[in-house]
C-alpha positions in Angstrom: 0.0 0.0 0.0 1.4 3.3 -1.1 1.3 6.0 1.3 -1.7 8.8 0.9 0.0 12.3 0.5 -2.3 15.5 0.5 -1.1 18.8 -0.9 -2.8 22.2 -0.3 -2.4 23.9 -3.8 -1.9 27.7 -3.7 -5.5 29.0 -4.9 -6.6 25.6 -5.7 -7.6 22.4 -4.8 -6.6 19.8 -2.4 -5.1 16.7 -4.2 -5.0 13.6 -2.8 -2.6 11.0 -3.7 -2.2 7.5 -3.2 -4.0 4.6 -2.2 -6.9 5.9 -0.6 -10.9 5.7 0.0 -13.1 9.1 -0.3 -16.3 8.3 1.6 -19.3 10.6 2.7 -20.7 11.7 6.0 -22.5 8.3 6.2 -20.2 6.1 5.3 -21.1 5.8 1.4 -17.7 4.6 -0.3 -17.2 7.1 -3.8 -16.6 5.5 -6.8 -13.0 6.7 -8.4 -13.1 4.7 -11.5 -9.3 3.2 -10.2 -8.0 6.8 -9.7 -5.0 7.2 -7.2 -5.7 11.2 -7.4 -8.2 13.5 -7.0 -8.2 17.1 -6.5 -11.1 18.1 -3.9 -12.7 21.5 -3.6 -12.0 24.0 -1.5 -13.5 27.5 -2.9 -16.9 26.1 -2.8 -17.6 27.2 -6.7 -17.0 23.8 -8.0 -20.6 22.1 -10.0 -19.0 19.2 -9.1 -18.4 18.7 -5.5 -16.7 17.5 -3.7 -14.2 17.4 -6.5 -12.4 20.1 -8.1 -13.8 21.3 -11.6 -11.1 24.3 -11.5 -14.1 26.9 -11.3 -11.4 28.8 -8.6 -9.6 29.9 -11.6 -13.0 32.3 -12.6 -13.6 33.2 -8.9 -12.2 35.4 -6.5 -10.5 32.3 -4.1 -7.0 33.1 -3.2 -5.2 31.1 -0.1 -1.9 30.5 0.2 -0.9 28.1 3.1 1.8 26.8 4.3 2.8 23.8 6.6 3.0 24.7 10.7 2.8 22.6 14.0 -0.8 22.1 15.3 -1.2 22.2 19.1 -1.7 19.2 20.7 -4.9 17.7 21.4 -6.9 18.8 23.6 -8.8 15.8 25.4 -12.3 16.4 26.5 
């Protein structure tokens, strides 16, 4: 099993790469047609969500983000 890697593009998508499942809030297992990457929405403008139909490009979305340290858990 190759290892899932996820990239935050500048103004764009999130990809996803690897060997990997993409499932909805219930549980519902998406069909990839054998993909091992995807580019998922994150502007919101997409017609085909969850997945990225590169709508961003038309829009106003603009995020650059760059890799940090997350505190640690908190544990309720």
């Amino acid at each position: 099993m190759s290892k899932v890697v996820v990239t935050v593009r500048d103004n764009g998508s999130i990809r996803v790469e690897g060997d990997f499942d993409l499932v909805d809030q219930e549980g519902g297992k998406y069909d990839l047609a054998g993909r091992t990457r995807i580019s998922l929405c994150r502007c919101g403008l997409s017609k085909n969500k969850p997945f990225c139909d590169s709508s961003h490009k038309n829009g106003s979305f603009v995020s650059r983000e760059r890799a940090r340290a997350l505190p640690p858990p908190v544990n309720p």
